[in-house]
N, C-alpha and C positions, 0 to 999 in steps of 0.2 A: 686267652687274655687274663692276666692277672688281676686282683681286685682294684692293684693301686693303678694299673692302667684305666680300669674300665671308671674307679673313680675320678682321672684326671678326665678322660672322656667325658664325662658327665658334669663335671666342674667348667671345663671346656665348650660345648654344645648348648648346655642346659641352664645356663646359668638362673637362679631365682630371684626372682624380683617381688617388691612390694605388692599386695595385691589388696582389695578391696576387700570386705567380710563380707560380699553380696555373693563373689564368685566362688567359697567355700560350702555357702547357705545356697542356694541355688544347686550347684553341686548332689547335695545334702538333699535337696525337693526332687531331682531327678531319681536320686536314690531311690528314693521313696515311691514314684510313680512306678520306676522298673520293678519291683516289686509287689504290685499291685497283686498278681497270680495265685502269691498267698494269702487263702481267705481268712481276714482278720474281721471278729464280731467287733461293731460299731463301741459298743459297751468297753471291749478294752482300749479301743482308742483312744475314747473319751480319757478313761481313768490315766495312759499313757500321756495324754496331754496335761489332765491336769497335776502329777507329778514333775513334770518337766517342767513346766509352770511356777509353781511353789520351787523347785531346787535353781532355776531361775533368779528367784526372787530372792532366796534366803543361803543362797553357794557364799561360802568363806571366800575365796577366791575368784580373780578373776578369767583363770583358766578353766574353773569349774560352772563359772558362769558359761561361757563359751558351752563348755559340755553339754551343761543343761541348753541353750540356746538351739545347736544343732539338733538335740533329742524331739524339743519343740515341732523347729521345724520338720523333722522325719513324722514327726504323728500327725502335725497339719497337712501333708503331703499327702501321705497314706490315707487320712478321712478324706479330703476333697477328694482322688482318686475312687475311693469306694464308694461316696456318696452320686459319683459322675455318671459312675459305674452301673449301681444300685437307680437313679434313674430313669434308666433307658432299660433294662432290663426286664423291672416290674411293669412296666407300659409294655413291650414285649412280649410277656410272658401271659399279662390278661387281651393279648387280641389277635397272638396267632391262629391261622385255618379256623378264622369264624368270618362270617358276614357282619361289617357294620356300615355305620353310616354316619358321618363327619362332619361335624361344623366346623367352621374355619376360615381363616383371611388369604386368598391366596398371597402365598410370600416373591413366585418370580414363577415366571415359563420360559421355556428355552426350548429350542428346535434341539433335535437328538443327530447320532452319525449312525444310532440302531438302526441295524433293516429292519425291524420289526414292527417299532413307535416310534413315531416321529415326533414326540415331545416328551417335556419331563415337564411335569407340573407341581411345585412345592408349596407345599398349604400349611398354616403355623393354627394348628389343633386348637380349639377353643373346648368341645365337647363332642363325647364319643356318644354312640349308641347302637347296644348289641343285646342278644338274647332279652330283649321289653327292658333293659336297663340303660339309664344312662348318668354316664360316669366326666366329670371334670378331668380333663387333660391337660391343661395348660403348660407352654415351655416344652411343648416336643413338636417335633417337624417331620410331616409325612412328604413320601416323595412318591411320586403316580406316574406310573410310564403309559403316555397312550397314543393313540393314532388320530382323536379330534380333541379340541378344546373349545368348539363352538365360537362365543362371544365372550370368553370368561379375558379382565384383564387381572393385571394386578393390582391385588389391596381391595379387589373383589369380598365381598360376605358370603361365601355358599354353605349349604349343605350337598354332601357328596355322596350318593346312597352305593350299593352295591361294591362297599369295598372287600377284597381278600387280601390279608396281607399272609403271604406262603412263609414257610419255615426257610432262614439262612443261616447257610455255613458262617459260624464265628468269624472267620477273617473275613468278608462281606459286613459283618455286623459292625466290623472294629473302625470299617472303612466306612460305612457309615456314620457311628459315632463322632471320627475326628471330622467329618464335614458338617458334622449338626445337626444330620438326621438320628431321627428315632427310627423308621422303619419304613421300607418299601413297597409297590404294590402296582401290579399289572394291571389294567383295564383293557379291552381293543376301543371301547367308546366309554365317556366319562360321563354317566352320571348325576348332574346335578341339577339345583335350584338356587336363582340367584335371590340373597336376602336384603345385602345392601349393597350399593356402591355410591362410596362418599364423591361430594363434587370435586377434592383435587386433594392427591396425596404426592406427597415428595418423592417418595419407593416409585408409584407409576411413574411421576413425571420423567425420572432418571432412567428407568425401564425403557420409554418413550423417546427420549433423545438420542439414548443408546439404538434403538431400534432403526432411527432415522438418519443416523450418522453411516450406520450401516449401510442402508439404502441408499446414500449419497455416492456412497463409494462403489458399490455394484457388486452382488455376491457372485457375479461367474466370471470377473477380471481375474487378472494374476496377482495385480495389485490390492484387491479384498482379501484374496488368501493367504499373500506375506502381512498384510498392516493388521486384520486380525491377530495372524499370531502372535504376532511378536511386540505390539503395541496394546491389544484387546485383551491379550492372553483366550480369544476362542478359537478352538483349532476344528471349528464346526468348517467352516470354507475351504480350508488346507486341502490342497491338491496334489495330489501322488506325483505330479512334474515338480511342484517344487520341492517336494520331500527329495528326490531323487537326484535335482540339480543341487541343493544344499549337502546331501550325502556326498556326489561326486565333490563336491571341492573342499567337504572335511568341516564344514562348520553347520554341520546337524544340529546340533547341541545351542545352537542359539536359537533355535525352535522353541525350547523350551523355554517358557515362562521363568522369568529369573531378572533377580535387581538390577540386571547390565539393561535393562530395557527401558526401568524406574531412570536409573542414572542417566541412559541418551537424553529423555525426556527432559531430565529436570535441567541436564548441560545447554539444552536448545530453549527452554525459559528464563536462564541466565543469562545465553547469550541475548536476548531480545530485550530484556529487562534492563541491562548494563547500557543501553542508547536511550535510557528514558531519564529524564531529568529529575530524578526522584532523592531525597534521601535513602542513607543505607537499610536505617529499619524498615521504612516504607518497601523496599524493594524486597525485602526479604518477608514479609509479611504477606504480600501479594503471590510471591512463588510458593510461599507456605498452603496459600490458600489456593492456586493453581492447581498443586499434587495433589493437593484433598480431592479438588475434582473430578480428577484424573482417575483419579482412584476409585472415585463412586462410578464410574463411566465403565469398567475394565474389570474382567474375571478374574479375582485374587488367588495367588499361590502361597505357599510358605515362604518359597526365596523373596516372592514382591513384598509379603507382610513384613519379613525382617529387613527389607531396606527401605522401607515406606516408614517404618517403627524406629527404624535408629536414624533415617535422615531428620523425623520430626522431633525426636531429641534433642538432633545436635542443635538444630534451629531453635528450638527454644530457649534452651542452653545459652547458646549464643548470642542471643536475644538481651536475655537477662543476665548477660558480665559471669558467666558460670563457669568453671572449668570442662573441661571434659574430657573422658580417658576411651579409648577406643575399644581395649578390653572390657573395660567397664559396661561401655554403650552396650554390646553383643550380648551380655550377659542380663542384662537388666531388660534388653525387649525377650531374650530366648524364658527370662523366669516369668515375663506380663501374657506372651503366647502360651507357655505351660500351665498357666493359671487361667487363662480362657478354656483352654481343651487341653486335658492331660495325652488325651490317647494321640497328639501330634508325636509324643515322643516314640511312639513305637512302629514310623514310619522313616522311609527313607530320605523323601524330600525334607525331611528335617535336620534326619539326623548328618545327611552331606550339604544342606544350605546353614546351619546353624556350627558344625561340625570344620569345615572347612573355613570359614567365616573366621571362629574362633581361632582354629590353627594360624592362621596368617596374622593376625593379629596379636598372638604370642611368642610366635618368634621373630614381628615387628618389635616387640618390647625386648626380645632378650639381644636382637642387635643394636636397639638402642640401648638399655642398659653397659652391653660391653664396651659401646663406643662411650659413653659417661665412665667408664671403669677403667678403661685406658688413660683418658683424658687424664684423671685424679693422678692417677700414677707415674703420669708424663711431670 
């Protein structure tokens, strides 16, 4: 293929369209995340930043603006990434293969599919104590795999004595970090003393109704084990028949946790809403407020974060007479999810829910662009 083919090709296929400076800058933050590997002292960052900063502020131009702009954000990137990093790390590093003992809120408990332990318990660290010392933890999240939980609920005060947390292989660690944990730890029995438990927290109550809606529906039906999955996102009930019946007819794949299940939902609170004598903001304000629910009720994934995040965009958006560009939307929850957790970006469920997302929604643009292109020329 010669070059002027492969250029009509390209002129043909790919046509370029206007794009926003979010999806360049974004770009530009991912950049900077993928590169996390190479260790850069905090110290040159800073000085990185604030050069990019001043040439920013004082560029001749406004291409050099731009320049300096992108520089920015690659040093913003690169710090929040090693800062992310750094951490989880140093917390890490001072509590491996020791004995401590944990103060803490529990944050949630959930039955397991381990044969080992039957639950996982997640506690949000207030203060450590190890070798007669004890150290402030705050803003990390231990996860405890065990076989009882006694009376403990959630939003519990405990201290939790006899903890080991074992050395883990870095990808274990990474998969950690992108869920929120700091670090894991085995028990066969847990441990603890209870310090407080307030008379009514939101976290239980939600915990609570969840737990109840469950029970409504029966955990050894056939029907627990498809509306969990595919409604609850928990695939704790999931039965090797259904797996096997969904295999046999090719739509496996809707097992899995993903925005097509956000979207049933919110189609079947439209359709219910539309027979109700309401105005339009009012209706839309109340389904706003439905998904939210929905949401606090239901185990999140990345595919459900990015359609929960650009649906409540476009809602408000819409709301407030705003335009809104569907490129854009994808771009602007993929840079609010990489600025919660950087390390979502060096997984999969990301990079094919955020990844293919994106794809369809740019060469939505580049065949509406041609058909605009046409048109003119007509």
């Amino acid at each position: 293929m010669s070059f002027e083919q492969f250029s009509s090709f390209f002129r043909r296929h790919f046509i370029w369209f206007d794009t926003h400076f979010l999806l360049p800058t974004t770009a530009v933050f991912m950049a900077a995340i993928a590169l996390h590997s190479y260790s850069i002292n905090a110290s040159y960052l800073t000085i990185a930043c604030a050069l990019s900063l001043l040439g920013l502020i004082y560029a001749p131009t406004q291409a050099l603006q731009k320049l300096f702009m992108f520089g920015l954000v690659f040093t913003l990137g690169s710090y929040h990434t090693h800062s992310f990093i750094a951490h989880h790390t140093t917390f890490l590093t001072n509590v491996q293969n020791i004995r401590l003992s944990a103060l803490g809120v529990i944050d949630d408990i959930q039955p397991t599919t381990n044969a080992t332990f039957k639950y996982k318990v997640i506690i949000e660290i207030k203060k450590l104590t190890f070798n007669d010392k004890t150290s402030s933890d705050a803003n990390h999240k231990l996860q405890i795999y065990t076989n009882s939980v006694g009376s403990l609920l959630v939003s519990d005060e405990v201290i939790i004595y006899n903890i080991c947390i074992p050395r883990a292989k870095s990808s274990f660690l990474y998969y950690l970090y992108k869920e929120g944990i700091s670090a894991s730890a085995f028990t066969n029995t847990l441990d603890y003393k209870l310090i407080n438990r307030p008379t009514y927290s939101l976290k239980r109550a939600i915990h609570a109704l969840r737990e109840k809606i469950f029970a409504r529906i029966g955990n050894s039906s056939n029907a627990f084990s498809t509306i969990s999955t595919l409604f609850w996102g928990n695939r704790i009930g999931e039965e090797k028949e259904i797996k096997e019946r969904f295999k046999q007819w090719g739509v496996s794949h809707y097992l899995a946790r993903s925005g097509l299940h956000l979207i049933i939902v919110i189609m079947i609170l439209q359709m219910l809403l539309s027979v109700t004598p309401l105005s339009y903001n009012t209706k839309q304000i109340m389904l706003i407020a439905c998904v939210i629910s929905y949401s606090f009720l239901t185990w999140s994934s990345v595919s459900f974060v990015r359609a929960l995040g650009m649906f409540l965009v476009y809602k408000i958006a819409t709301l407030c007479n705003k335009p809104i560009h569907y490129l854009h939307l994808v771009t602007l929850v993929s840079l609010a999810v990489l600025l919660a957790n950087p390390f979502y970006l060096f997984f999969l469920d990301f990079q094919l829910s955020f990844g293919l997302t994106f794809s369809l929604a740019w060469f939505n643009q580049v065949a509406y662009s041609k058909t605009i292109s046409s048109k003119n020329y007509c």
